[in-house]
C-alpha positions as CSV (number, residue, x, y, z in Angstrom):
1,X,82.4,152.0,151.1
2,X,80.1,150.8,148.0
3,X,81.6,149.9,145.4
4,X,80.2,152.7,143.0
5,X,82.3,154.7,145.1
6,X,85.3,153.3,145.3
7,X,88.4,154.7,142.9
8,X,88.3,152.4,140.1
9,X,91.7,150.0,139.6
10,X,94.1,149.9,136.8
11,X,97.0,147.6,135.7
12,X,99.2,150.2,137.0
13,X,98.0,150.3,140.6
14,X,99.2,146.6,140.7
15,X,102.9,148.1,139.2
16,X,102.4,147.0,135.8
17,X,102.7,150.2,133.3
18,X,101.3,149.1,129.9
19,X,102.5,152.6,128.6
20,X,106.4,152.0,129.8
21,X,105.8,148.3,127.9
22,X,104.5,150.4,124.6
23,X,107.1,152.5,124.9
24,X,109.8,149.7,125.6
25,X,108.6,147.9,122.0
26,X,108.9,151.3,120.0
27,X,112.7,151.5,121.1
28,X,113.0,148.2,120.1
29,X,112.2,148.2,117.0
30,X,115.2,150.0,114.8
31,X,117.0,147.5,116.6
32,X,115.6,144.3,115.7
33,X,114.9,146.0,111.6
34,X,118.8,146.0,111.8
35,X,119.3,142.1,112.3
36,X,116.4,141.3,109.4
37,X,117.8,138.4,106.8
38,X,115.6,138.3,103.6
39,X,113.3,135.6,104.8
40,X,111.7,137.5,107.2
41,X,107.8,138.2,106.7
42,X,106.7,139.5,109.9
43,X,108.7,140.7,112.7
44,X,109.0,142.6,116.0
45,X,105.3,143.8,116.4
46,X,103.2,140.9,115.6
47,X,101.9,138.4,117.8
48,X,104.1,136.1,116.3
49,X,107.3,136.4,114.0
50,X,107.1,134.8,110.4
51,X,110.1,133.4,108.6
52,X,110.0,132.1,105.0
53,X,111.3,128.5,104.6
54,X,110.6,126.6,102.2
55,X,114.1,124.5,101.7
56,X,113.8,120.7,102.5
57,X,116.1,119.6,105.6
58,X,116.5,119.6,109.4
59,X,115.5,122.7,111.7
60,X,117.9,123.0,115.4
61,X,116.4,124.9,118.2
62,X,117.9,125.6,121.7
63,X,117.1,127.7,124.3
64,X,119.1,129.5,127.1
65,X,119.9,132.1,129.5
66,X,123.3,134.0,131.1
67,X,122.6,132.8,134.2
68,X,123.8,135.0,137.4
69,X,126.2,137.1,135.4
70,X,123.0,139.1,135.6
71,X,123.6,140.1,138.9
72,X,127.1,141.5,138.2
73,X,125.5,143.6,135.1
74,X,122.4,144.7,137.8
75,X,124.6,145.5,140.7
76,X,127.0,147.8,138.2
77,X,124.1,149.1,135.9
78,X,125.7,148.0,132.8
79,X,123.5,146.2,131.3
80,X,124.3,146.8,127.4
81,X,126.6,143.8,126.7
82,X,124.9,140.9,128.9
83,X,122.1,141.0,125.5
84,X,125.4,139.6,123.6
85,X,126.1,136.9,125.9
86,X,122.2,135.8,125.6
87,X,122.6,135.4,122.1
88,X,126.0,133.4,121.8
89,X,124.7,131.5,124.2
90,X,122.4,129.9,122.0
91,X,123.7,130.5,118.5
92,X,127.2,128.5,119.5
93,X,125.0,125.5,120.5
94,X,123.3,125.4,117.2
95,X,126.5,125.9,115.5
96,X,128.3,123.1,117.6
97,X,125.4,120.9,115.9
98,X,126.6,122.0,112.5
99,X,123.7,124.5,112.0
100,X,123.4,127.9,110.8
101,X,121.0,130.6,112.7
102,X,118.4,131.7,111.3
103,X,116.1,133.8,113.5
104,X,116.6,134.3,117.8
105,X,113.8,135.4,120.2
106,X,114.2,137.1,123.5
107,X,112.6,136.8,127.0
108,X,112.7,139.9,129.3
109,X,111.1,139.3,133.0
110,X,111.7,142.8,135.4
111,X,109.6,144.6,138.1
112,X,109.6,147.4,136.0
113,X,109.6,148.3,132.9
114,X,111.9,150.7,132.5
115,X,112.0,151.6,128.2
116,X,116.0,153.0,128.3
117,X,117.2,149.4,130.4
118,X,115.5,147.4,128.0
119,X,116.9,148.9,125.2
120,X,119.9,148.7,126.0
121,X,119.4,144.7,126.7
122,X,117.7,145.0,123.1
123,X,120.5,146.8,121.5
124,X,123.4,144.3,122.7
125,X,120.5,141.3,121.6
126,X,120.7,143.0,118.0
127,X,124.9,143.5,118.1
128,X,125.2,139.6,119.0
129,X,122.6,138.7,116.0
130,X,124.4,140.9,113.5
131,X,128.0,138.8,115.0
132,X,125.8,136.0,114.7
133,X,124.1,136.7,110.8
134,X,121.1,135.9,113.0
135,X,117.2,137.8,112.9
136,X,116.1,139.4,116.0
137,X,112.6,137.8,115.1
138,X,110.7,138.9,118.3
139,X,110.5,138.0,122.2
140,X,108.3,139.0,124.9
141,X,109.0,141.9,127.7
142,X,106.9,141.2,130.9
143,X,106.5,143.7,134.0
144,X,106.2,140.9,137.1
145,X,106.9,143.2,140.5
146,X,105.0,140.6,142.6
147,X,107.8,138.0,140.9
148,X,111.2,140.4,140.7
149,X,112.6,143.1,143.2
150,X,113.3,146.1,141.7
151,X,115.6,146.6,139.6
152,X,115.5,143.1,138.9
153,X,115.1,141.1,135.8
154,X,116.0,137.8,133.8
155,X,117.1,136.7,130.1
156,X,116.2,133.9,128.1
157,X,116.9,133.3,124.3
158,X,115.2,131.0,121.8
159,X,117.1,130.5,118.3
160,X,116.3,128.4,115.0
161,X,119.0,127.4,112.6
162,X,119.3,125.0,109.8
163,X,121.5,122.3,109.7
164,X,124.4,123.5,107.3
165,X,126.9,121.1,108.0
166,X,127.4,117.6,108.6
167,X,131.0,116.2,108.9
168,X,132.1,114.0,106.1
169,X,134.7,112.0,108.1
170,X,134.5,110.0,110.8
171,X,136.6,110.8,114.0
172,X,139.6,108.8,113.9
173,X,142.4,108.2,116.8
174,X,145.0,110.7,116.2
175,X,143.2,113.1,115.0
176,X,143.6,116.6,116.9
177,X,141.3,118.4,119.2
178,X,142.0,121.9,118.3
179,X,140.8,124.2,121.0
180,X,139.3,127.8,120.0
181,X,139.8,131.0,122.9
182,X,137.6,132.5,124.8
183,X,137.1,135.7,125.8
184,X,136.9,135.1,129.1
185,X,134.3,133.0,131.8
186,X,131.8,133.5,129.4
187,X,128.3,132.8,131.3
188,X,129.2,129.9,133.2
189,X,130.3,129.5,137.1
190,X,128.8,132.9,137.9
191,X,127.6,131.8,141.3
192,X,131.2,130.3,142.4
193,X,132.6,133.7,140.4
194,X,130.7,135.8,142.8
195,X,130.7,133.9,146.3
196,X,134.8,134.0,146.0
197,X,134.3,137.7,144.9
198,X,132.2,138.0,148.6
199,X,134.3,135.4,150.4
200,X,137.8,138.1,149.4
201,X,136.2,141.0,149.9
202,X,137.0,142.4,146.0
203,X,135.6,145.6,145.2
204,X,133.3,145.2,141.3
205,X,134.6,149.0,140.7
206,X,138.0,148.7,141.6
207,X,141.3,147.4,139.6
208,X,143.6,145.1,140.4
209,X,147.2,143.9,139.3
210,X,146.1,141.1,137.9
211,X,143.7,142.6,135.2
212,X,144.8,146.5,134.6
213,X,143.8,148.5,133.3
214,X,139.8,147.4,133.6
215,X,137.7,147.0,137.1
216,X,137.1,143.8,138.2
217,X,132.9,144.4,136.9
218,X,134.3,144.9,134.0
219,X,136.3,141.8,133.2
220,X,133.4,139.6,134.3
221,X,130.9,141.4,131.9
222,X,133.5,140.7,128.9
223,X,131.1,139.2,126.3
224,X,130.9,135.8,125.5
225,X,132.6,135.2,121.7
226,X,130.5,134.2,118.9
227,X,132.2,131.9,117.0
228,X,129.3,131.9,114.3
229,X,131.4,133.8,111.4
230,X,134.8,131.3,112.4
231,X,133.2,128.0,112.2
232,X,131.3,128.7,109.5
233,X,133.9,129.8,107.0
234,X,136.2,127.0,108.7
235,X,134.0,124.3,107.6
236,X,134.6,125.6,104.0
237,X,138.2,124.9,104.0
238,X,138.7,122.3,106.0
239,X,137.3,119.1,107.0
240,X,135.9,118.9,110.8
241,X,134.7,116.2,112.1
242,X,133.3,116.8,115.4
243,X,132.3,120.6,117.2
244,X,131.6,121.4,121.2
245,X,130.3,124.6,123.1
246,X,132.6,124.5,126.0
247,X,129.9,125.9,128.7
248,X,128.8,124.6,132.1
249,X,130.7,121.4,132.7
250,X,134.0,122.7,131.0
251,X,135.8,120.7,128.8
252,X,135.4,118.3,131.0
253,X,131.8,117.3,130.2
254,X,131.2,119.2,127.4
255,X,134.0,117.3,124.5
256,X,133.0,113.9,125.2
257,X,129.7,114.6,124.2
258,X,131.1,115.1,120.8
259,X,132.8,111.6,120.4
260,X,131.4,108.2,119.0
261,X,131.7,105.5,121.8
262,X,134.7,104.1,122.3
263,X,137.0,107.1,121.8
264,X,138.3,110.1,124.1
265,X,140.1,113.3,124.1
266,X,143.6,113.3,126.0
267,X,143.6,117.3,126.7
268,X,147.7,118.8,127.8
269,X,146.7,121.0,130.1
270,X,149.7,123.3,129.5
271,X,149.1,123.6,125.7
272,X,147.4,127.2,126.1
273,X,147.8,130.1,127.7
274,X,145.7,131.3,130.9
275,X,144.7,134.5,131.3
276,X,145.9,136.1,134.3
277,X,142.5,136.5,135.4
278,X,141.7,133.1,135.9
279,X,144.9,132.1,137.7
280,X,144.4,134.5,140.1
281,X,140.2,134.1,140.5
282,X,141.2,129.8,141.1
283,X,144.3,130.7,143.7
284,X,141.7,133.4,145.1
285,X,139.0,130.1,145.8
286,X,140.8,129.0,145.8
287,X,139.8,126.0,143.7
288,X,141.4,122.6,142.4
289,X,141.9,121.9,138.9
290,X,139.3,119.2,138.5
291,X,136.5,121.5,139.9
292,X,138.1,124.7,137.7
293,X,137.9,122.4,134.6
294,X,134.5,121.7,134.9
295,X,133.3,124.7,136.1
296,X,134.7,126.9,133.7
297,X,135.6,126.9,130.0
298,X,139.1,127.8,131.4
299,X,140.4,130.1,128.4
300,X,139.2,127.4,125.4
301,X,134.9,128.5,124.5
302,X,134.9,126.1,121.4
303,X,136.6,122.6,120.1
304,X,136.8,121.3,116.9
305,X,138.6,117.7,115.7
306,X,140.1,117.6,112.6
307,X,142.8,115.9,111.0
308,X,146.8,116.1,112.2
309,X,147.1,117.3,108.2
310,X,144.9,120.1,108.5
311,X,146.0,121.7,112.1
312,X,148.1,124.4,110.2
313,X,145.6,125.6,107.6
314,X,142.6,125.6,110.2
315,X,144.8,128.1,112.7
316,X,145.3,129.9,109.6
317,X,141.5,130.5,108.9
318,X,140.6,130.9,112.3
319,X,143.4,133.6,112.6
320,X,141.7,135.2,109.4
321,X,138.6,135.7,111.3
322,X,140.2,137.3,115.0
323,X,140.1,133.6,116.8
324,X,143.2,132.0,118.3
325,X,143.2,129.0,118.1
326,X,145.9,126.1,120.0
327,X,146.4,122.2,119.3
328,X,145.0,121.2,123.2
329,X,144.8,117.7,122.7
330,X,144.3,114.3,120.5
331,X,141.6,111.8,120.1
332,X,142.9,108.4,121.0
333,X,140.6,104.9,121.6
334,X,139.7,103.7,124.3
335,X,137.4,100.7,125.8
336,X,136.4,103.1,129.1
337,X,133.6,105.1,128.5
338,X,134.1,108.1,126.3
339,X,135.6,110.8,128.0
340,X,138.7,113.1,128.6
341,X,142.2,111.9,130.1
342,X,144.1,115.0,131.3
343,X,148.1,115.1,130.8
């Protein structure tokens, strides 16, 4: 057959439908309008997004994803939260650095574009940027079916913030690690989440004692907590001296990084509560406490140190803004390497 002859080929014969992608940015749209600070010039719709900054000091940038907790929200078609986790992802790093967000981008990656799924991915990116007082300043959707299987796509999230805060007091030994809830597993440990899931033969749609009255697909795609709002109107009130994102590496990891040399956090296990759907996922494992505390955030999502004086007034704050809060631990010196001592 000539070529002259031949049916001519389009991007869709290869699975890519520019019209779906169109289509996928026009939802998209009211969304991201709805997360707009003042500074913004240009968003969603250019080739790039344009924020107005002309104040003197440091930008922070980070970058992330939700990991496999994706799978959980593919397998159970409930994929209008997981847009939330993407976003505290990122924003609580920036705030653990004592920075304000300004503006977030998105990444979508699927084997189809499919306009109502990534809307709804778009419209929980937009409710964790309003939590977040953070611009939905663009992103990028790509159709990839030679890269994804169907029904198949990943996250990642980009965000900018200023440096707002910077602690006015060293970290001294005494001082108290205060230790800030989550709301869950967050979007860490995913993979060990789901292989106990396979190895116990649990059923995503079906409840169990230990977590009534939700399904066990539902627990896992609780929302990570944005602790933007918290932080930020803690820092006004009290002084804090040192912050932490408690993701992959669990307290464990993540606290130390947060201490000058020569000190370290001695954590009492037993000073909060665990929900009873993490006692029963680590007997399920079942798994021992050193790999379950640095696996998972373990029912604490943040830290702050402060001073023993202002414990009572930060819990106050924090309880002001819908955070518990619980005294975990103290800072004490040490000439090992930085670190965390478990009692």
């Amino acid at each position: 057959m000539t070529g002259r002859n031949r049916k001519s080929l389009g991007y869709k014969d290869a699975g890519v439908d520019i019209d779906r992608g169109n289509e996928a940015v026009r939802r998209i749209q009211p969304w991201a309008l709805k997360t707009y600070r003042p500074e913004v010039v240009v968003g969603v719709g250019g080739f790039a997004g344009s924020f107005a900054w002309q104040q003197s000091g440091v930008l922070l940038a980070g970058a992330d994803g939700v990991g496999s907790k994706l799978l959980i929200a593919q397998e159970l078609s409930k994929v209008d939260t997981i847009g939330i986790d993407l976003v505290a992802m990122n924003v609580n790093d920036i705030l653990a650095q004592g920075g304000e967000p300004l503006f977030f981008l998105d990444y979508i990656a699927t084997h189809e574009i499919v306009p109502s799924t990534i809307e709804q991915l778009i419209q929980g990116v937009a409710e964790g940027c309003m939590r977040a007082h953070c611009t939905l300043l663009g992103g990028e959707t790509a159709e990839l079916p030679d890269l994804y299987q169907p029904t198949h796509f990943d996250l990642a999230g980009f965000c900018v913030g200023r440096q707002a805060y910077t602690p006015p007091e060293p970290v001294e030994e005494g001082d108290v690690l205060l230790g800030l809830a989550s709301s869950g597993f967050h979007s860490n440990g995913y993979a060990l989440l789901r292989k106990i899931v396979r190895d116990n033969q649990l059923d995503w749609n079906r409840s169990y004692p230990e977590i009534e009255p939700t399904t066990l697909g539902e627990s896992f795609l609780t929302p990570t907590q944005i602790y933007v709002q918290a932080v930020q109107t803690l820092w006004t009130r009290v002084s804090v001296k040192a912050m932490a994102h408690i993701t992959g590496g669990g307290l464990t990891e993540n606290v130390p990084r947060t201490l000058p040399q020569g000190f370290a956090a001695m954590i009492d296990s037993r000073s909060w509560p665990r929900t009873a759907l993490m006692q029963w996922i680590q007997k399920l494992g079942p798994v021992d406490d050193d790999e379950w505390r640095r696996t998972f955030n373990d029912g604490i999502g943040f830290t702050v140190v402060i001073a023993p004086k202002h414990l009572e007034s930060a819990q106050s704050v924090l309880e002001d803004q819908g955070i518990k809060s619980y005294a975990i631990g103290r800072i004490v010196q040490t000439s090992e390497k930085q670190g965390v001592i478990w009692t």
